[in-house]
C-alpha positions in Angstrom: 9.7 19.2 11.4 8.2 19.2 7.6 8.2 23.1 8.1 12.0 23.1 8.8 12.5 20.9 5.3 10.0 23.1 3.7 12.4 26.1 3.7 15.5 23.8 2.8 13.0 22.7 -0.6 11.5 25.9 -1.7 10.4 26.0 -5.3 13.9 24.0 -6.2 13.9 20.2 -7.5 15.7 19.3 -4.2 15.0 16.2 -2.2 15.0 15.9 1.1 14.8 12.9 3.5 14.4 14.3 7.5 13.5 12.4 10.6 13.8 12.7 14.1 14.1 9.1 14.8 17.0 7.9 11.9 16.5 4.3 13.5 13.0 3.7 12.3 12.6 2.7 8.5 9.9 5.4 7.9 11.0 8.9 7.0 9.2 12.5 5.5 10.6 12.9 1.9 10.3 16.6 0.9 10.5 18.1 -2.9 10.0 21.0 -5.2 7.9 21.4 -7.4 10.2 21.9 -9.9 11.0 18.2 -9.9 7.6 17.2 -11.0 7.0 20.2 -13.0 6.1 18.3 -16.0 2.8 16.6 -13.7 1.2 19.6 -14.2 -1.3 18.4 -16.7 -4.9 19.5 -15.9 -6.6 16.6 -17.6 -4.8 14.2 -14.5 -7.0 13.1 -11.9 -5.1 13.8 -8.1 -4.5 10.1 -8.3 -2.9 10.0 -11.7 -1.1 13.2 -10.7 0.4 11.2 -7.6 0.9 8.1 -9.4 3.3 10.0 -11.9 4.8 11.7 -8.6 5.6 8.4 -7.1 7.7 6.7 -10.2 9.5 10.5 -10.3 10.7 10.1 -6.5 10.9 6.9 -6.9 13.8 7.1 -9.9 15.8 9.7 -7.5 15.4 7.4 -4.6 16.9 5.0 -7.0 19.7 6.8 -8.3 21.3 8.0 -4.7 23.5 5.3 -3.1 22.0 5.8 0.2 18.7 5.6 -0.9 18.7 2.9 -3.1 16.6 0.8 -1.3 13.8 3.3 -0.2 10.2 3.7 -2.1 7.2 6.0 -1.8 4.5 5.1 0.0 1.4 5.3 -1.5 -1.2 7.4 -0.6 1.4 9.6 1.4 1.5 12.5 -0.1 0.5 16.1 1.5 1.1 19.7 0.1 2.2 22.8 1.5 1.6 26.2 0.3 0.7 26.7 -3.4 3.6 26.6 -6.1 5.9 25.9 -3.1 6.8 22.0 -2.4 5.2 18.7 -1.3 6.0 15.5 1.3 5.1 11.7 1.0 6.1 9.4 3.1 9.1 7.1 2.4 10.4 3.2 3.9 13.5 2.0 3.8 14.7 -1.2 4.0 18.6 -0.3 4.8 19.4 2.5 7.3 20.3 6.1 6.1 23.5 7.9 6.8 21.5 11.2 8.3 23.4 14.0 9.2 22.2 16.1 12.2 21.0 19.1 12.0 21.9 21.9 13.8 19.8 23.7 16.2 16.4 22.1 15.0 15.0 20.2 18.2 11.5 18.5 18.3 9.3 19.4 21.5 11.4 15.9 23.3 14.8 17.7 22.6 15.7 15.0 20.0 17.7 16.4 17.1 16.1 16.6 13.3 18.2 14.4 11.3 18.5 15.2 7.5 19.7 13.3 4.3 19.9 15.9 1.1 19.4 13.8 -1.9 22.1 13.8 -4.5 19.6 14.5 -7.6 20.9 17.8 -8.8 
């Protein structure tokens, strides 16, 4: 599923929200590197690194209607291939308007369901 979101990120500064289960509060956030391009300090620690990642995807969470009352959660973060994109983990306290998407099934047959950030 992440793969599929992957491709939809690339190197861009888009955000992605995907799930296969849009009832549960939990969801993969997906994002480019460009939208933390400015973390790319060498003196940060990984922790600091993700710390300034958080309060960035945090703000765009923020800032989308939809979103408003989601937040990173910590410690969720896990990277793809190099000067590519990135996923953490995201809760929710209000349900997400998902859209389906096509064609993209998990091994159960259930649909991916994706929510494209309004950040752009």
């Amino acid at each position: 599923m992440l793969f599929i979101s992957m491709l939809a990120v690339g190197c861009t500064s888009r955000v992605i929200l995907s799930t296969h289960y849009p009832h549960k509060n939990e969801y993969d956030l997906s994002f480019g590197w460009k939208l933390v391009d400015d973390v790319r300090e060498k003196s940060l620690t990984q922790k600091e690194r993700e710390s300034k990642y958080e309060d960035i995807l945090n703000k765009v969470l923020k800032s989308d209607p939809n979103t408003r009352g989601c937040s990173i959660i910590k410690n969720s973060f896990h990277y793809f291939e190099p000067g590519c994109c990135a996923a953490a983990r995201v809760i929710c306290q209000e349900p997400i308007d998902f859209e389906v998407s096509k064609g993209i099934f998990n091994s159960e047959g259930i649909p991916l369901y994706i929510y494209r950030l309004k950040n752009e």
